[in-house]
N, C-alpha and C positions, 0 to 999 in steps of 0.2 A: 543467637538472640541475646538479649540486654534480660538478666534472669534477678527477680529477687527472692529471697527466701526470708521470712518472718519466723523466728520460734524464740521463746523465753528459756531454749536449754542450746547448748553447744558445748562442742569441744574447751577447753580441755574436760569435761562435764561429764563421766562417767554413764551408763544405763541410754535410757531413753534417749539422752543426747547425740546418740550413735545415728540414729533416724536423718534429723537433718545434716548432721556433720557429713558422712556419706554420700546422701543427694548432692548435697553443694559440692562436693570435690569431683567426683564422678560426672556431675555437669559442664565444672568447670574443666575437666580431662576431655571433656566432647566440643570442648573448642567456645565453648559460652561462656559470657562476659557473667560473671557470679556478683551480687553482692548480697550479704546476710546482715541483717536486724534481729539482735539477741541484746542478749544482757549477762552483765558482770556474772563470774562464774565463781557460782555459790553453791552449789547441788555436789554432794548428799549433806556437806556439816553443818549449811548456814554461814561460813565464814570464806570471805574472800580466799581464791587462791591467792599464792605468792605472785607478787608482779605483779599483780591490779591494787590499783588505788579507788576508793569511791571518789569518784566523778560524773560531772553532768553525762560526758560523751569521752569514748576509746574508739579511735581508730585503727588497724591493725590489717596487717595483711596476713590469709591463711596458708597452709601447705602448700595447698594447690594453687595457689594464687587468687584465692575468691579473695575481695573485700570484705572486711569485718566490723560493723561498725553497732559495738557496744553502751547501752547506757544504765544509767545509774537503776538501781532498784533496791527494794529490802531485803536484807539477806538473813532469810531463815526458813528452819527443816526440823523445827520441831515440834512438840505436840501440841503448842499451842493453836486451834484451830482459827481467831484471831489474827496473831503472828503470820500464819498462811497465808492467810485472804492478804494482808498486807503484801508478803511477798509477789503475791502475783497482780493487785492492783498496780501497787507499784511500779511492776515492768511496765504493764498496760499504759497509765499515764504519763512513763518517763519515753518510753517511745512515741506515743502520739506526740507529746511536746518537741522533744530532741530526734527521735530518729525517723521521723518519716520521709524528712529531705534524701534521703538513702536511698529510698523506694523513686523517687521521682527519675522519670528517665527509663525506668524499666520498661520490655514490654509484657510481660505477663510476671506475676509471684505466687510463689508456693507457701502456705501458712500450714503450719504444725499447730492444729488446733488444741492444745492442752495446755496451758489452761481454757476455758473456756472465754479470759478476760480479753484474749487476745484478739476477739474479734472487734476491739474499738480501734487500733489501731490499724487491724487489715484493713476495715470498714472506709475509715477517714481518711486510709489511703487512695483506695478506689474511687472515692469521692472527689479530693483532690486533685489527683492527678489523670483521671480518668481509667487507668491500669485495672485489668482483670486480673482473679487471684482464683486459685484453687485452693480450698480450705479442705485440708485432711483431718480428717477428725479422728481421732485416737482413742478417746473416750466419750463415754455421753454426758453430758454436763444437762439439768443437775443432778441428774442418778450417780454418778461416781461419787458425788461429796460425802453422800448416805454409805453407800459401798464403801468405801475406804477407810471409815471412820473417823474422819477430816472432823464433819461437824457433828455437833452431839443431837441428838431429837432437837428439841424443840429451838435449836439454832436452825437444823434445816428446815421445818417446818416455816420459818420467818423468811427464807430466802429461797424454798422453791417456786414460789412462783413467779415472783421477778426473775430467776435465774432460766427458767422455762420460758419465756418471753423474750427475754434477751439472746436465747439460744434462736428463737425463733426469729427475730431480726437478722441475726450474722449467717444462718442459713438463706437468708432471702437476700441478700445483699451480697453472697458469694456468687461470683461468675457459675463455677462448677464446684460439686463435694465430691471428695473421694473416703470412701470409709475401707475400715482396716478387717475388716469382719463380713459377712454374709448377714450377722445378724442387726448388725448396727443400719446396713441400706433397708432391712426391712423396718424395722421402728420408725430410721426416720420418715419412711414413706408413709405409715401411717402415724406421725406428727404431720403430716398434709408436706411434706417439700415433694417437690413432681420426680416421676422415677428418672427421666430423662438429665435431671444434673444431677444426678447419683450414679459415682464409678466404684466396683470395688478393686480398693490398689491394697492388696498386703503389703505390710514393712517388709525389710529386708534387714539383714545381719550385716556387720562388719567384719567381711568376707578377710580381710587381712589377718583378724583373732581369731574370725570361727572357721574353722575345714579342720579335713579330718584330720589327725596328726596319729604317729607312733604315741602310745604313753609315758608319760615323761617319768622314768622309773626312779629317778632322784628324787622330785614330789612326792613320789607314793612313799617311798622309805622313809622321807619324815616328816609325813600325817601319817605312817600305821596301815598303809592302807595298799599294801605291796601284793598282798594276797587277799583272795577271797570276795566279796562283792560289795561293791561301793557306792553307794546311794546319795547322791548330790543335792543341795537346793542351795543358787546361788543367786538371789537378788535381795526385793529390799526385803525384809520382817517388819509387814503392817499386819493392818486386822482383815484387809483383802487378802490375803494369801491363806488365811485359816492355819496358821500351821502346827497351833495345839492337836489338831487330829494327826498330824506326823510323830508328832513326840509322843504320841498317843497310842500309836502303830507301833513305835519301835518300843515301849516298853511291854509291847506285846510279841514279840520276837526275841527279846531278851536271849532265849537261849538256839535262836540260829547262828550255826556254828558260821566265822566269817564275815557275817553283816556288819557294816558299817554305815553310818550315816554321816554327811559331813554338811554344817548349814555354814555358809561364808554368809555376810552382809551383814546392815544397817538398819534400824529402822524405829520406829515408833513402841512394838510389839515385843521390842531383843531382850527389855531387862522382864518382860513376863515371860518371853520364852526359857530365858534361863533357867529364872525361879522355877518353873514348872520340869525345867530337865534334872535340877538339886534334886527336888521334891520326890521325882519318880525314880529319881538312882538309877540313871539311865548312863551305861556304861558303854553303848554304844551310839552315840552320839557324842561328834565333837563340835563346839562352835570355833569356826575361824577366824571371826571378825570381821571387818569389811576389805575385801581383795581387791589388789589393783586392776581394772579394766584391762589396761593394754595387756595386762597374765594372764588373762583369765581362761583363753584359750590353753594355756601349758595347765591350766584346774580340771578344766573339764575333761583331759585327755587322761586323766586317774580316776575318771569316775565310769562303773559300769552302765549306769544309767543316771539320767539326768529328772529333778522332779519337776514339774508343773502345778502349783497349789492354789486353788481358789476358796473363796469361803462360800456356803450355801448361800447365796443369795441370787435373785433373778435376773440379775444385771451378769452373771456369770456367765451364762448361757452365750452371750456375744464380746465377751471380753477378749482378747490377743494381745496377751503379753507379750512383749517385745523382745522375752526372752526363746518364745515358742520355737520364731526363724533362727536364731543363734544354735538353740541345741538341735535343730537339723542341718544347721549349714555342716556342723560339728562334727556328722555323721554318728551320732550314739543314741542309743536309745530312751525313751521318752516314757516317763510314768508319767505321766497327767492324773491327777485329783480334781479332777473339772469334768463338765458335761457341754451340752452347746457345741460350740464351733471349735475348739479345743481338742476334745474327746474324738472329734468326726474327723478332723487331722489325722490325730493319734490311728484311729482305728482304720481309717481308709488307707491310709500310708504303711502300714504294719510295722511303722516304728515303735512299737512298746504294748501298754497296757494301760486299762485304765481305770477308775475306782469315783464313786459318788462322794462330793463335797463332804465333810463332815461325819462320812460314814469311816468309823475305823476299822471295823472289820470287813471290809471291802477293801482297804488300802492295807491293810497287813496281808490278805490274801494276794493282793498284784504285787506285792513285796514277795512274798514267797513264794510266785509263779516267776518270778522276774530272775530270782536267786536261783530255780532252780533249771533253767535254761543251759547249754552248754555254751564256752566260750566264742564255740561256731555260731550256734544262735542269734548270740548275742550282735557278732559280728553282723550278719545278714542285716537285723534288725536294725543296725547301724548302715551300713549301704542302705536301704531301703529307707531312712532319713533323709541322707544325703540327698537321693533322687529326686525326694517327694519336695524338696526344698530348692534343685532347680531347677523342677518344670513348675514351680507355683510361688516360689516366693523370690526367685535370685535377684540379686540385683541391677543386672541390665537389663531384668524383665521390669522391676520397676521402677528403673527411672525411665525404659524408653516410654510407658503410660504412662508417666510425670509430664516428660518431656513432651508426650505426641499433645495431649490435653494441654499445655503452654500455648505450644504453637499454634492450635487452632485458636485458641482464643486472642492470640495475638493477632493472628491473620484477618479473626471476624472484625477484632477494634481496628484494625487496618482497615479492610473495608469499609467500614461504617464511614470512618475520618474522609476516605476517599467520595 
């Protein structure tokens, strides 16, 4: 097939960008003619990589041979909740304008629904060109903006029910939805979209970084962390991840003999995480900064467990970080600080342990049942990741549901034309 892919993140684009980069080369490896609609790569600093100029339109051939055809947008990632909205307008409008001619010719496309702007562009492409699209929705828009800390009260208050409205268009106007969670197919269906274009496709990892590896005993010797038990959190530092209750946890372990914690990343939340690790004299915990993606794999492979953190709120319940299928592909064991469809992973899979959002003494206790496991343990726990990650999330399990969901809807717009 003639295949498009729609998302505001790619390659070279660290985190979530893995999602679609992924699909689109693994598609393009099954013999499909690829082309991807993105935008200049600005994700995590706000400033262009090297080799991008801002321009209306970038054409570019990828790895795998997919086409790549990039346009201009606002480049920013910081706290300004304004500044955001810009950035992801932005793409929205600079694609409808410039890259939709991309899309024409396909016969079915896959839209990475996050931001939620993006469905003007899917929208007015299905319009035009007549082309079915499967819209994966990743987050629920407008409950994440609240969740995330993106906008303040009474900003959301001004924009959820336009943004609730507009969700409820680009749902109606998607061929088919594919959601990343059990809990996300359930909401929508009681937002009234019919059960019958609701799939649930879990993400998949970027199976080349995440598997299991020996531990890279050169990294551990210089983070410290060569003996004894090592407690990872590596993505962004927002106010979704909650991660004051970690720092919270460990200066309540202070004197477990061996604990370490190690936080790699970025984020909105890093210069109060800090302050709050000075403040608590926390001498087990190190911050790493932001680590490189394509490493991350030789990171994870020093750490005894891996964290998962949400903040109390009820949109947690159906969240799935992107990081979830990564630290199963991984094969290592999984603390989740989350409840919902996270936890039910966790606990079904007997990869790890788990602990109530915002509860520290709950998360210091699965710290010190996790610690006190044996090496063997530990190991198992980690097999038992691995598994639970390819019967349920691998990656030819979903793109062949990408792929099968393409093709009928290709087949049905054939029909119809016939």
């Amino acid at each position: 097939m003639k295949i498009g892919l729609l998302s505001q993140w790619y390659a070279p684009e660290p985190g979530a960008a893995a999602v679609p980069t992924v699909l689109a080369r693994a598609l393009a490896a099954r013999s499909h003619d690829v082309t991807v609609l993105t935008g200049l790569p600005n994700y995590p600093t706000g400033q262009l990589y090297p080799g991008y100029k801002m321009r209306p339109v970038t054409n570019e051939v990828g790895e795998a041979g997919e086409r790549i055809r990039r346009v201009a947008l606002y480049p920013s990632h910081d706290r300004s909740e304004w500044r955001r909205f810009l950035n992801y307008g932005s793409f929205a409008a600079s694609a409808t304008v410039s890259g939709l001619g991309a899309l024409r010719g396909v016969d079915a496309f896959w839209v990475y629904n996050s931001p939620a702007t993006v469905g003007l562009p899917s929208a007015l492409a299905s319009a035009l060109w007549r082309v079915p699209h499967l819209l994966h929705v990743m987050d629920l828009w407008p409950d994440s903006i609240a969740f995330s800390g993106m906008a303040r009260e009474h900003s959301y208050r001004l924009l959820e029910t336009a943004l609730g409205r507009w969700c409820q268009s680009t749902y109606r106007k998607a061929t088919a939805i594919a959601c990343i969670s059990p809990g996300i197919v359930d909401v929508l269906v009681e937002r009234g979209v019919p059960r019958d274009k609701l799939h649930y496709i879990p993400v998949w990892a970027d199976e080349s970084v995440y598997y299991p590896r020996i531990p890279d005993m050169a990294l551990a010797n210089d983070l410290g962390v060569s003996d004894g038990f090592t407690l990872l959190y590596a993505g962004n530092l927002g106010h979704a991840q909650g991660l004051d209750v970690l720092l919270d946890a460990c200066s309540r372990v202070m004197n477990l003999p061996g604990f370490r914690c190690l936080i790699a990343g970025s984020g909105t939340a890093e210069d109060e995480l800090r302050q709050r690790a000075e403040t608590l004299g926390l001498t087990n915990v190190t911050f790493l900064g932001r680590w490189p993606g394509a490493d991350m794999g030789r990171l994870v492979s020093v750490a005894s467990a891996i964290l998962v953190s949400l903040s109390d709120d009820s949109l947690s319940a159906m969240t799935m970080p992107s990081k979830v299928p990564a630290i199963l592909a991984s094969g290592r064991p999984v603390l989740a600080c989350a409840v919902g469809d996270v936890a039910s992973i966790v606990s079904e899979s007997g990869a790890g342990w788990t602990a109530r959002p915002a509860g520290v003494e709950d998360l210091e206790d699965a710290i010190r049942r996790a610690q006190s496991e044996s090496r063997t343990q530990l190991d198992e726990r980690g097999r038992m990741a691995r598994a639970h990650y390819e019967e349920h999330f691998a990656l030819d399990r979903g793109v062949d549901a990408v792929e099968g969901i393409l093709a009928q809807m290709a087949a049905e717009r054939g029909a119809r034309a016939a």
